[in-house]
C-alpha positions, 0 to 999 in steps of 0.5 A, spaced: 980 419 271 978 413 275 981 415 281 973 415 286 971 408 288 965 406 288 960 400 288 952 401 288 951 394 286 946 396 281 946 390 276 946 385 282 939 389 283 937 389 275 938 382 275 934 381 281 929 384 280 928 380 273 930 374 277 925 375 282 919 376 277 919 369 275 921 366 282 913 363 284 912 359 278 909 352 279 907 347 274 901 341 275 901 335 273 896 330 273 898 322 274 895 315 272 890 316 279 888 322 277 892 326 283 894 333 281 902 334 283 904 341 283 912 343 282 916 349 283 920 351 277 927 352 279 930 358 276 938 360 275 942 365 271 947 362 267 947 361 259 943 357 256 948 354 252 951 350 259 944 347 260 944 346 253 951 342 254 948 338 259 942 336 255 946 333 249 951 330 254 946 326 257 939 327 253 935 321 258 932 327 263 930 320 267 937 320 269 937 322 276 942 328 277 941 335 279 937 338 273 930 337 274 925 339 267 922 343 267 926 349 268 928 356 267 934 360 266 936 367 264 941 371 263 944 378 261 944 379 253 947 386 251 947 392 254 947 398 250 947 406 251 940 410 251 941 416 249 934 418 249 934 417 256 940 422 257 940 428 262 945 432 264 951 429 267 954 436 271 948 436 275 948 433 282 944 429 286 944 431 294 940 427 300 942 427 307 943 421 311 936 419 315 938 421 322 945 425 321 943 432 317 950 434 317 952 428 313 951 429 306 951 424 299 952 427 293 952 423 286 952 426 279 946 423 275 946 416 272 948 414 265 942 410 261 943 403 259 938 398 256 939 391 259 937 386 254 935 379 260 933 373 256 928 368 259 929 360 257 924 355 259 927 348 259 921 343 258 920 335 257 912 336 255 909 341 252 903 343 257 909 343 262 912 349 257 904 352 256 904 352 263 910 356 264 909 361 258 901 362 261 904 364 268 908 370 265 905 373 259 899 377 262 903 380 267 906 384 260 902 389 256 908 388 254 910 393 259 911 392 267 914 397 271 917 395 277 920 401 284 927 399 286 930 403 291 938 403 288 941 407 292 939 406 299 944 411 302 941 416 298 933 414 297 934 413 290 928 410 289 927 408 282 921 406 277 924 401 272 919 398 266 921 391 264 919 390 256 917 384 254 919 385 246 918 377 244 917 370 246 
């Protein structure tokens, strides 16, 4: 039953692509001479319960380690079934190879999958968080949908709605 090996790397590309939404975000911050200092918010996919962890370890943020505040994390939630989504699982996808109309590339159409991503901010101050949070949610109404090229052997390219389901 498993005997056809293949890898499109797809979840990489589902983790990306919500991972690149959220990489330019910057914070300002004003200090005693009234200098406006503008920081990067460092993104990394991991749990929160390990940022969590090092946080209660060590609950002085002053401490000079690699944790900067503030800071964002994501990570995969659930994944479950979409049976709405379903097509026809015997039909197949054909493409040529760009260059070579002899070679041809076939697949069989995709299994549907929801992808539930949680989105952490880790902040020290509030306006820190406030402006996190302002850089994010106007680009949800409350749904962006991103192009992804899946399968670039087959130019499958594919419109992929990103929810924002709560805050």
């Amino acid at each position: 039953m498993f005997n056809d090996k293949f890898y499109h790397g797809t979840l990489r590309k589902y983790v990306t692509l919500f991972g690149t939404l959220f990489n330019n975000i910057y914070v300002n911050r004003t200090d005693t001479s009234d200098r406006i200092n503008t920081i990067k918010v460092p993104l990394v996919y991991g749990p929160k319960d390990k940022a969590l962890a090092r946080l209660v370890a060590s609950p002085n943020l002053d401490n000079a380690v690699a944790v900067n505040i503030p800071r964002m994390g994501f990570e995969i939630t659930t994944m479950s079934y979409a049976p709405t989504r379903k097509l026809n699982t015997v039909v197949r996808n054909r493409s040529t190879k760009p260059g070579d109309p002899t070679k041809l590339y076939t697949n069989y159409n995709p299994v549907p999958y929801d992808i539930s991503f949680s989105l952490y901010i880790a902040a020290k101050f509030q306006d820190d968080a406030s402006q996190v949070l302002e850089q994010i949610l106007p680009y949800f109404t409350p749904e962006r949908t991103s192009t992804v090229n899946l399968i670039p052997e087959m130019n499958y390219v594919v419109d992929i709605p990103l929810t924002l389901i709560n805050v």
